[in-house]
N, C-alpha and C positions, 0 to 999 in steps of 0.2 A: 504493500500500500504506500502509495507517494502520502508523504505527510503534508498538509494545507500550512502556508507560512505567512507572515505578517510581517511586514516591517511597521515600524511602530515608534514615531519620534516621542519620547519620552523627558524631555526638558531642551528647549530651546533656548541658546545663550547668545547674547549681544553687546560683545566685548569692545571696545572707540575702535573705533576706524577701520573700514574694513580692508584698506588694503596691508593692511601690516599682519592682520587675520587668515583672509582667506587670498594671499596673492593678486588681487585684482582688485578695481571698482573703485570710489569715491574717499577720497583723504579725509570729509568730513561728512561721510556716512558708518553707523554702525556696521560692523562685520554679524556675520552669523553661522553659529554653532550649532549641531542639534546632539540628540542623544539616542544615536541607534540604538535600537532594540528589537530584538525577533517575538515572535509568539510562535510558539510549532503547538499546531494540534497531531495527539497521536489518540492510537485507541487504548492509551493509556492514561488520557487525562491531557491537559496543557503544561507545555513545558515554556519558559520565561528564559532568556537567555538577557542577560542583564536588565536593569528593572529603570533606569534612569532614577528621576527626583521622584521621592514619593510625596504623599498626602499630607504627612506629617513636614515636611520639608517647606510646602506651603503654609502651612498655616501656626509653622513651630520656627521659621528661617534662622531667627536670628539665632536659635540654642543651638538647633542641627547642623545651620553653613556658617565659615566663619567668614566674616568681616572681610579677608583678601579676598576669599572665593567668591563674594558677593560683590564686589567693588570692584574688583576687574573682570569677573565673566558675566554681569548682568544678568544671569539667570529671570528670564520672563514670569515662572512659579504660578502655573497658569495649572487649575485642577483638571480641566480636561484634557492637558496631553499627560498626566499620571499613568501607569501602565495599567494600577487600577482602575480609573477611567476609563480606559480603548478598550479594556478585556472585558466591562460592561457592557460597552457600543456596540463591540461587536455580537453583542447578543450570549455572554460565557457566565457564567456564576464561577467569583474570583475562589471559590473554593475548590474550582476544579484545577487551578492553580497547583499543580501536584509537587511539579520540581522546581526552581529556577538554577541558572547554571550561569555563575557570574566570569568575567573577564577578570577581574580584580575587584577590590573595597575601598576604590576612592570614592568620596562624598556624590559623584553624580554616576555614580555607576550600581551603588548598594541603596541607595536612600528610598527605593518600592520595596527593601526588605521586608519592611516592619506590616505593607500591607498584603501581603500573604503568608502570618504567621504560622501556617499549621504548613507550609511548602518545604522539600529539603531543598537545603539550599547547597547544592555541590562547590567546593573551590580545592582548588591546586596546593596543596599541604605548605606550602614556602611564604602562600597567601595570609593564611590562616593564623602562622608566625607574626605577622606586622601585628595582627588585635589580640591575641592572648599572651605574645612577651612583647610589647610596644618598646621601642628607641625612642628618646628623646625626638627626634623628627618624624616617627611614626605616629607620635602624640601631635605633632602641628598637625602633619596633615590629616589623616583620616578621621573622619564623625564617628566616635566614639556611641553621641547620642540616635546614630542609625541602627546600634545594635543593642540596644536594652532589654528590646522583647524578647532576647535569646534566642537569635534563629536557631533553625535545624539544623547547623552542618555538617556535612559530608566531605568528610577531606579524602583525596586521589593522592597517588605518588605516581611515578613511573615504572612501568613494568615492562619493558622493554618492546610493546607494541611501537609500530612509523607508519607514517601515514606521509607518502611522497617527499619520503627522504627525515621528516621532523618525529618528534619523539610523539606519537598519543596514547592519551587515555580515555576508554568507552566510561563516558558521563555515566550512564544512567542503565545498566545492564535490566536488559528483560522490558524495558520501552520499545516499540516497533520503531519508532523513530532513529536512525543513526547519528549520535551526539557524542563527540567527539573533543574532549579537550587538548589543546596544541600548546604545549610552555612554549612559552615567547618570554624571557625574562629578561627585565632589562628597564623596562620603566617603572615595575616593580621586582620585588622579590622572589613573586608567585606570577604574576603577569600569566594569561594565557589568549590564546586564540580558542574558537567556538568551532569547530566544521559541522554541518549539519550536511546531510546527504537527503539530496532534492532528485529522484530519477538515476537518471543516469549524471550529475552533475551533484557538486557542492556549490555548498555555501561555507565561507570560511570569514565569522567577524574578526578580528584583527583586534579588536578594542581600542586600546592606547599604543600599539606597536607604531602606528605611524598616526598622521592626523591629516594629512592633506593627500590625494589621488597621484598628485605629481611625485610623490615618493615614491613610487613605484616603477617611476622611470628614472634613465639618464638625464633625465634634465629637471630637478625640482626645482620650484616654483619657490621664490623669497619669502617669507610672510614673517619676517622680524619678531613680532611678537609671539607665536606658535612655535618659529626656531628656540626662542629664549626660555622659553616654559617647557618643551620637552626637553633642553637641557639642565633645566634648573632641576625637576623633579624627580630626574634618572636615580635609579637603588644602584642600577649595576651599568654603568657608561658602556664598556666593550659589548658585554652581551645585547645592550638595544640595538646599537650599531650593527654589529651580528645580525639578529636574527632580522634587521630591516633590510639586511642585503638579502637575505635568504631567501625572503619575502618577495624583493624586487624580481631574483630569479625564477621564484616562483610560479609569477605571475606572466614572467616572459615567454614560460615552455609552458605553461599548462594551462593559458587561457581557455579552452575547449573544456576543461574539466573542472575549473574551480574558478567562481566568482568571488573575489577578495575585495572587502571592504571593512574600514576602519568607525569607530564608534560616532568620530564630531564632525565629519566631511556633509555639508548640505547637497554637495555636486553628487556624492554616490549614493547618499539616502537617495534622492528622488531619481536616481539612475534605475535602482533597486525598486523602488513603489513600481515604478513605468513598465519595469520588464515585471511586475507580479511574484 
């Protein structure tokens, strides 16, 4: 059974100027950000593959985002693109909400945790290290207050599975769906990639491995501000750089087999909506 898929922008952000953001457009127009997110139905329930900003992020901001995150990404904190929200619209009772299956636990990637409490919530074991032995800059950055209600976690390691050369791990054994996570380490500790298998063809979210489409080629696109924040945030320098070259290769031999897209790109969200 092909599983039914969703792309699903889950917090829209609107950081000054969009050409320093998103490589192009107006000096004194805002840029724009969104917040990929998938919805896979299987016949195993709905599977969430990062959640963006949730409910409580709306309407709790100033406890759950801090001050920088809010000041420079403008976050819109708009309730109906919540994941909650769309998984309504689209006609779901969020309690069928079975798994979610995150990329990592920064503040706009984990903050729908809290609204599908009874969901496991999978992540990449190295992940899971930043919130239960935090570093001093694991306490700056991630929202501590995203995780109160105790999700469910499910923590993965590597077991020696690949998946076109990279290391995976089968998310969610005994879901008909094929959900796959791919360490991609580098922007975090635990950092991963999502591949879901659509047909005869993937889907491969990327998360935070890269942030702009031009990354993917020989020729990236400038975006000053975007360059300076995915250096600034890096856990692990060499391996981001790494596995973003890995990625570019990727992409260049195996177009036909794998559609790769990153979490904040607005150019491959709606690339992504268009093709369904």
């Amino acid at each position: 059974m092909r599983p039914r898929i969703h792309h699903l922008n889950c917090g829209t952000m609107c950081p000054a100027c969009m050409n320093l953001v998103n490589g192009a457009g107006g000096w004194f127009r805002r840029g724009k950000l969104v917040s990929h997110c998938l919805l896979v139905e299987s016949s195993n329930g709905l599977v969430l593959i990062d959640t963006g900003l949730g409910q409580k992020d709306v309407s709790e901001r100033k406890r759950r985002l801090s001050a920088a995150y809010r000041t420079l990404f403008r976050p819109q904190l708009m309730l109906e693109e919540t994941a909650l929200s769309q998984v309504r619209a689209l006609g779901h009772d969020p309690r069928d909400v079975r798994h979610v299956v995150v990329t990592h636990l920064d503040a706009d990637h984990a903050g729908g945790l809290a609204d599908f409490p009874e969901a496991k919530v999978h992540v990449f074991r190295p992940e899971l290290e930043h919130i239960r032995n935090p570093t001093k800059s694991d306490r700056q950055r991630f929202s501590f207050a995203q995780f109160e209600h105790d999700p469910k976690w499910v923590e993965h390691e590597e077991g020696g599975d690949t998946w076109f050369g990279f290391s995976s791990i089968r998310a969610i054994p005994g879901v008909d769906a094929e959900i796959l996570l791919i360490p991609l380490v580098g922007h975090s500790r635990g950092h991963t990639g999502v591949a879901v298998k659509r047909g005869d063809k993937w889907l491969m979210h990327c998360g935070d491995a890269y942030y702009h489409h031009s990354q993917l080629t020989d020729e990236p696109k400038s975006r000053p501000f975007m360059d300076f924040f995915e250096w600034y945030v890096q856990s692990i320098p060499k391996a981001r750089i790494e596995n973003q070259r890995r990625l570019r290769e990727l992409a260049a031999n195996h177009r036909a087999d794998i559609d790769l897209f990153c979490a904040h790109d607005p150019v491959e969200f709606e690339r992504c909506v268009s093709n369904g």
